[in-house]
C-alpha positions as CSV (number, residue, x, y, z in Angstrom):
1,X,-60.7,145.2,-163.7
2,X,-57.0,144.5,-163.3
3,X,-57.1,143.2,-166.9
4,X,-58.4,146.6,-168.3
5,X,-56.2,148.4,-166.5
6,X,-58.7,150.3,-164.3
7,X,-57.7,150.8,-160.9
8,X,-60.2,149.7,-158.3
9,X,-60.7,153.3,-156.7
10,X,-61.7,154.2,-160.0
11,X,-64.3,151.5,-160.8
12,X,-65.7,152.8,-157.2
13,X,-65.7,156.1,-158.6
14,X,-67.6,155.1,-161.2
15,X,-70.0,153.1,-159.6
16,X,-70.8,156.1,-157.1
17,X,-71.3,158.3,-159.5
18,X,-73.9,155.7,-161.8
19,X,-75.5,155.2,-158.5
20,X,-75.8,159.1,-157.5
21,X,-76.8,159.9,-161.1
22,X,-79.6,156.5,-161.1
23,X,-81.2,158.4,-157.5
24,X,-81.6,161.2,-159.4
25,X,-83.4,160.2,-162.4
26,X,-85.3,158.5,-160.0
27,X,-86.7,161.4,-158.0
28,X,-87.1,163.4,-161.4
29,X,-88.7,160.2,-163.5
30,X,-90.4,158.2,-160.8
31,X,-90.7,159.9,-157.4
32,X,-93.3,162.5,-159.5
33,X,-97.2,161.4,-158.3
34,X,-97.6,160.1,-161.8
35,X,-97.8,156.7,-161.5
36,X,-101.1,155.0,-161.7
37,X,-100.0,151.8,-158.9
38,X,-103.2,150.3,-158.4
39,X,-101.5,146.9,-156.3
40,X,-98.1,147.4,-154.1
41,X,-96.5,144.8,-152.5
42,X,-93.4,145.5,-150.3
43,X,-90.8,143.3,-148.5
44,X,-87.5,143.7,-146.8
45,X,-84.2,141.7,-146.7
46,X,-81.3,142.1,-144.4
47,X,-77.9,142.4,-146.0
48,X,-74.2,141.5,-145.1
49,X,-71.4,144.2,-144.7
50,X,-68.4,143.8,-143.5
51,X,-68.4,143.4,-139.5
52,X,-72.6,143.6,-139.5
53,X,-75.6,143.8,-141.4
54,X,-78.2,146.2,-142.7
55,X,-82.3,146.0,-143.4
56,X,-83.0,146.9,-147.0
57,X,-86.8,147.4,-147.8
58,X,-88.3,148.0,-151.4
59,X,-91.5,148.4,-152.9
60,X,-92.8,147.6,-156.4
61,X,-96.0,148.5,-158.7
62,X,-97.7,144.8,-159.5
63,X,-99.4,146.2,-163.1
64,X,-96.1,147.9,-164.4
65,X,-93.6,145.9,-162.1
66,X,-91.8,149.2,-161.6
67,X,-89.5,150.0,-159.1
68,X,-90.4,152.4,-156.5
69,X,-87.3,152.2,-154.6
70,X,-85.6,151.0,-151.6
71,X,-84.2,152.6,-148.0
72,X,-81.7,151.1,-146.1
73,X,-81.6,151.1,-142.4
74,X,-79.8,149.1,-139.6
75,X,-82.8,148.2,-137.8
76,X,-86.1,146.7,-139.0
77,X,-88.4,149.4,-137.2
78,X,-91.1,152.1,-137.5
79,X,-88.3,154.6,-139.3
80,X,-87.4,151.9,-142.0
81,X,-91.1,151.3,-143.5
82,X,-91.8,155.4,-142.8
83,X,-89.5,156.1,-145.3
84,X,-90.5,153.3,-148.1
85,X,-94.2,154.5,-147.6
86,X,-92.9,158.1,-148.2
87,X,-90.8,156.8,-151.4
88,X,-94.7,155.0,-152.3
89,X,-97.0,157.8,-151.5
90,X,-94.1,160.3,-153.5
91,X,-94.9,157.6,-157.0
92,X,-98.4,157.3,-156.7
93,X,-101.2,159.4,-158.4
94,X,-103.6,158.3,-156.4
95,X,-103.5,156.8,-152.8
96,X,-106.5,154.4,-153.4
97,X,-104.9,151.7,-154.2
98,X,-103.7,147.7,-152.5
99,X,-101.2,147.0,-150.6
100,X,-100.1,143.6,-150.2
101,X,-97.1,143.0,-147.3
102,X,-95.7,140.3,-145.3
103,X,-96.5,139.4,-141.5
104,X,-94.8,142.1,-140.0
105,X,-97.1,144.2,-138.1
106,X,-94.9,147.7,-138.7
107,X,-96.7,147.4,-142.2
108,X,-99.9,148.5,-141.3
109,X,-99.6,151.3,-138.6
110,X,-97.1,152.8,-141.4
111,X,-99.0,152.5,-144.6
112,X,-102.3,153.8,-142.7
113,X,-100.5,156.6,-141.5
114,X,-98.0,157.4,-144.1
115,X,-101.4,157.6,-146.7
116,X,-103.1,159.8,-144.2
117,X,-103.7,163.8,-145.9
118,X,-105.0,166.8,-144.2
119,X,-108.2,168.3,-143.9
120,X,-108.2,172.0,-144.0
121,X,-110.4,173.7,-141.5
122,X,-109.5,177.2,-141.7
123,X,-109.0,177.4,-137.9
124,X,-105.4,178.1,-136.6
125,X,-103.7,175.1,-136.1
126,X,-102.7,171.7,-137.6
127,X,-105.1,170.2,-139.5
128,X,-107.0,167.6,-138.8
129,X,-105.2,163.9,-141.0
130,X,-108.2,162.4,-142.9
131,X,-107.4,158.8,-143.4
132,X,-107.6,157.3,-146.6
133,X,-111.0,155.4,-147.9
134,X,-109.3,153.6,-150.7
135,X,-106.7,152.0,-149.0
136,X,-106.5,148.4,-148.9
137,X,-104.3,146.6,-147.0
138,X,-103.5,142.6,-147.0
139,X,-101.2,140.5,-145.4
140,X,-99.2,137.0,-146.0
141,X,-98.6,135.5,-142.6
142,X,-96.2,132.7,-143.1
143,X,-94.8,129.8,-140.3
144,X,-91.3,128.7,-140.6
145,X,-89.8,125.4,-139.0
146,X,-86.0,125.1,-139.2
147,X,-86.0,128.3,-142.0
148,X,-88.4,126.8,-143.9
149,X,-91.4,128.0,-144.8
150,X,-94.5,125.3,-143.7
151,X,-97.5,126.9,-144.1
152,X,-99.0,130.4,-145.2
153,X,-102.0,132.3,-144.5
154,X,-103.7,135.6,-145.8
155,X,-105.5,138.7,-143.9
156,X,-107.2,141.3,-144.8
157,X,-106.4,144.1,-142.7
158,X,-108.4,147.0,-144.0
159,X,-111.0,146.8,-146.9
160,X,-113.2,143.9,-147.8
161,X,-112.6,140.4,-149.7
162,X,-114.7,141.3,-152.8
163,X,-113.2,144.7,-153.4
164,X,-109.2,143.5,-153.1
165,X,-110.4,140.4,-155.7
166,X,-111.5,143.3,-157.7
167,X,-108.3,145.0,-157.6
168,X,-106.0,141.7,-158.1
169,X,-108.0,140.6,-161.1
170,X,-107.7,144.3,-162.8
171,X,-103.8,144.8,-161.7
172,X,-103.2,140.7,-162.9
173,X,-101.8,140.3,-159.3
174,X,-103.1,136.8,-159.0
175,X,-106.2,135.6,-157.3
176,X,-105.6,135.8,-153.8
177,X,-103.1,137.8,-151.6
178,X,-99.6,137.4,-152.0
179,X,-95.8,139.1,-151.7
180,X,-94.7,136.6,-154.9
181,X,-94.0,139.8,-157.2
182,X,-91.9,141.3,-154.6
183,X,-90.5,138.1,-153.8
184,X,-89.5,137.3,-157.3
185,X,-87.9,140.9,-157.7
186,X,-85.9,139.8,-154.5
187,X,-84.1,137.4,-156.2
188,X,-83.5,139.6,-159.7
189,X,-81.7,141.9,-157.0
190,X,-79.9,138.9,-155.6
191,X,-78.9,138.0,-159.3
192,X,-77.8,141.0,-160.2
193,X,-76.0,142.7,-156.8
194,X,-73.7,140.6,-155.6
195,X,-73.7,142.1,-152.1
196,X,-77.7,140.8,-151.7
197,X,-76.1,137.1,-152.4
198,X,-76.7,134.8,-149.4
199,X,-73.8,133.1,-149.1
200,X,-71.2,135.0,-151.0
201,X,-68.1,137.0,-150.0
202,X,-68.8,139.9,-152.3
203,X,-69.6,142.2,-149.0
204,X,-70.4,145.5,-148.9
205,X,-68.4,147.7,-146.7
206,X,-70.3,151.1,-146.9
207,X,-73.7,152.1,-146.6
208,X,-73.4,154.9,-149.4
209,X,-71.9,152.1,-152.1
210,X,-74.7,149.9,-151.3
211,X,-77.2,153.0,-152.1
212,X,-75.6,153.4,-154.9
213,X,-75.3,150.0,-157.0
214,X,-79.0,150.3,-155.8
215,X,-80.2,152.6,-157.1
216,X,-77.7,151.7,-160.3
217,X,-79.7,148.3,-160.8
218,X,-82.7,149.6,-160.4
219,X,-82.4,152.4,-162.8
220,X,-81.3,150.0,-165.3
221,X,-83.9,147.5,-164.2
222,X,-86.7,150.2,-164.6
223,X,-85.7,151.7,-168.0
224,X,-83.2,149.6,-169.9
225,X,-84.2,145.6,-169.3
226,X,-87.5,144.6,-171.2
227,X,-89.9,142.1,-168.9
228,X,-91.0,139.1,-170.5
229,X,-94.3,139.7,-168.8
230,X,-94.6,142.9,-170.4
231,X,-94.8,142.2,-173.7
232,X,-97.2,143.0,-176.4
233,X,-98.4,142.2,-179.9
234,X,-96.6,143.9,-182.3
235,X,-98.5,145.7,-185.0
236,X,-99.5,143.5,-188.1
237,X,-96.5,144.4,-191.2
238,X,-93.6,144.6,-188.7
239,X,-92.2,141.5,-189.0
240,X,-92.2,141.0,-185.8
241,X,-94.8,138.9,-183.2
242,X,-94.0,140.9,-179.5
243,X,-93.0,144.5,-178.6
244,X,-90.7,144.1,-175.9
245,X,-91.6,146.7,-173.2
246,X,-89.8,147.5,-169.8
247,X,-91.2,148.9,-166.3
248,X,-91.1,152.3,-167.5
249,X,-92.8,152.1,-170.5
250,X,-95.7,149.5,-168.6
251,X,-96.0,152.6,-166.4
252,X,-96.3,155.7,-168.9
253,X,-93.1,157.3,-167.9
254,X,-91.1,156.9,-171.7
255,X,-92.2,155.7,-174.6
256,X,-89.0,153.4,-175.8
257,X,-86.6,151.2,-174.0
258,X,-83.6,152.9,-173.4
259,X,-79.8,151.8,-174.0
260,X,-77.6,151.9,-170.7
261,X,-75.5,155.1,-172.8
262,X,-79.1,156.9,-172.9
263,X,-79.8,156.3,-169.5
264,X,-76.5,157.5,-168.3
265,X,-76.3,160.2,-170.5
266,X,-79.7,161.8,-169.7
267,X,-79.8,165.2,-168.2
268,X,-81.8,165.8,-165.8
269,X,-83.7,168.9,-166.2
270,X,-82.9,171.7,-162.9
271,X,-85.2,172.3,-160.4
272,X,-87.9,175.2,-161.0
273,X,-85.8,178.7,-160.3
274,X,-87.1,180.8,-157.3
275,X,-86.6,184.1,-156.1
276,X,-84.4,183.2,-153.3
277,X,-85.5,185.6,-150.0
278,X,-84.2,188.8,-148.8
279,X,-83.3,188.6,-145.6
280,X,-85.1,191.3,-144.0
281,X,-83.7,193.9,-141.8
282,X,-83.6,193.8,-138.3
283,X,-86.2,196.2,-136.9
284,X,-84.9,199.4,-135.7
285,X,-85.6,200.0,-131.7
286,X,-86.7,203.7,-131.6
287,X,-84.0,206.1,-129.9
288,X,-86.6,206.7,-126.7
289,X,-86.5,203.1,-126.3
290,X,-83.0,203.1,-126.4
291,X,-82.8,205.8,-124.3
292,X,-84.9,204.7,-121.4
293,X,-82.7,201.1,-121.6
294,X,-80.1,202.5,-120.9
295,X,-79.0,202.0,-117.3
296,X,-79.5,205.2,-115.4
297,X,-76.1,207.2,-113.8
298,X,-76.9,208.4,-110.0
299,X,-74.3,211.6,-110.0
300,X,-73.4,212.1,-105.9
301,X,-71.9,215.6,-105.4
């Protein structure tokens, strides 16, 4: 940017503040139960920074190819897929829908218990956490020799063979279980954040910046870059053969593509007001009470 005459603090600036305003729209837009997902597929991907590395895990509707989101964390454990099935349960309108994950057995525990809901009883209590009958679960274990991959196989973990057919076929997720739509989204982020490259030196040296150019691709990716496998036939007189269409509008949430100016210009409407509480008085100790606490004086004459 030295040829624009932008200082490289400021280009930071800018960045964080795309990125902060991008997690945002994406808690207001996405993150609002509205989302019909039908077939999920998740993976995770370590990153380099500067002096060690991070796990980044993201998740993506298969029928839309939206977004859902991504957490970073600097271990691949239970904490790291808790908080990418939060970011999927917080999209979804409904919780009966396929899962399709890699080998890693963290997967399963977290999805079955991250899509669990509670059963009111009207006892005192905590509720009792019904599990969820339409969740379908199925894995790609792969084998690797030398970092390659040999050989693959699939599992279904929960559900049965006929029923997650059904759902690939309907969702166009391919014929048998697979991570290739997650996969392939891998490598748009790869293209399009340097940080993600393999062998680069473009490192990332904060965890916040890497949240934020993040959440800046994926904003853009979700409203502002048409997919070519989302395209339609355009109406007869147009002129025109396809109607380009992005993630967002696959998914219901706009009904245009938007230009990157839109997107960053786009207020995002305040939360609902409420009455914030009165904090209540502390209650008075009657002056009998007080008097009998009080210590009593022994008087020797």
């Amino acid at each position: 940017m030295a040829g624009f005459g932008c200082d490289e603090r400021t280009v930071a600036d800018w960045e964080h503040r795309a990125g902060a305003h991008g997690q945002a729209m994406h808690e207001a837009l996405v993150q609002q139960g509205q989302v019909d997902l039908q077939h999920v597929q998740a993976d995770e991907l370590w990153v380099k920074l500067v002096g060690r590395r991070l796990w980044l895990a993201m998740a993506m509707a298969v029928p839309s190819r939206l977004w859902l989101g991504g957490v970073v964390s600097q271990s691949r454990d239970r904490a790291l897929l808790a908080q990418l099935v939060a970011l999927v349960r917080a999209c979804a309108v409904s919780l009966a829908i396929l899962v399709c994950v890699d080998g890693l057995a963290g997967y399963v525990a977290a999805f079955r218990n991250g899509f669990r809901t509670p059963e009111p009883t009207g006892k005192p209590g905590r509720p009792k956490l019904r599990p969820e009958p339409g969740l379908q679960i199925g894995q790609v274990i792969k084998q690797y020799r030398q970092r390659r991959v040999v050989s693959s196989t699939t599992r279904v973990v929960q559900g049965t063979p006929e029923q997650i057919e059904a759902v690939l076929a309907h969702s166009g997720g391919g014929k048998q279980i697979n991570t290739a739509f997650i996969e392939r989204l891998n490598g748009t982020w790869r293209s399009r954040l340097a940080a993600l490259v393999r062998r680069g030196r473009a490192l990332a040296r904060q965890d916040a910046s890497l949240m934020s150019s993040l959440y800046l691709v994926g904003g853009l990716y979700n409203f502002c870059t048409p997919h070519a496998s989302l395209r339609e036939l355009a109406p007869s007189g147009g002129g025109r053969q396809w109607q380009e269409r992005t993630p967002a509008m696959a998914a219901g949430l706009t009904d245009h593509c938007w230009s990157v100016s839109e997107w960053l210009h786009h207020r995002i409407p305040p939360p609902p007001w409420a009455a914030p509480q009165r904090p209540g008085r502390k209650p008075k100790v009657p002056r009998v009470w007080r008097w009998a606490l009080r210590p009593h004086r022994v008087v020797y004459l």
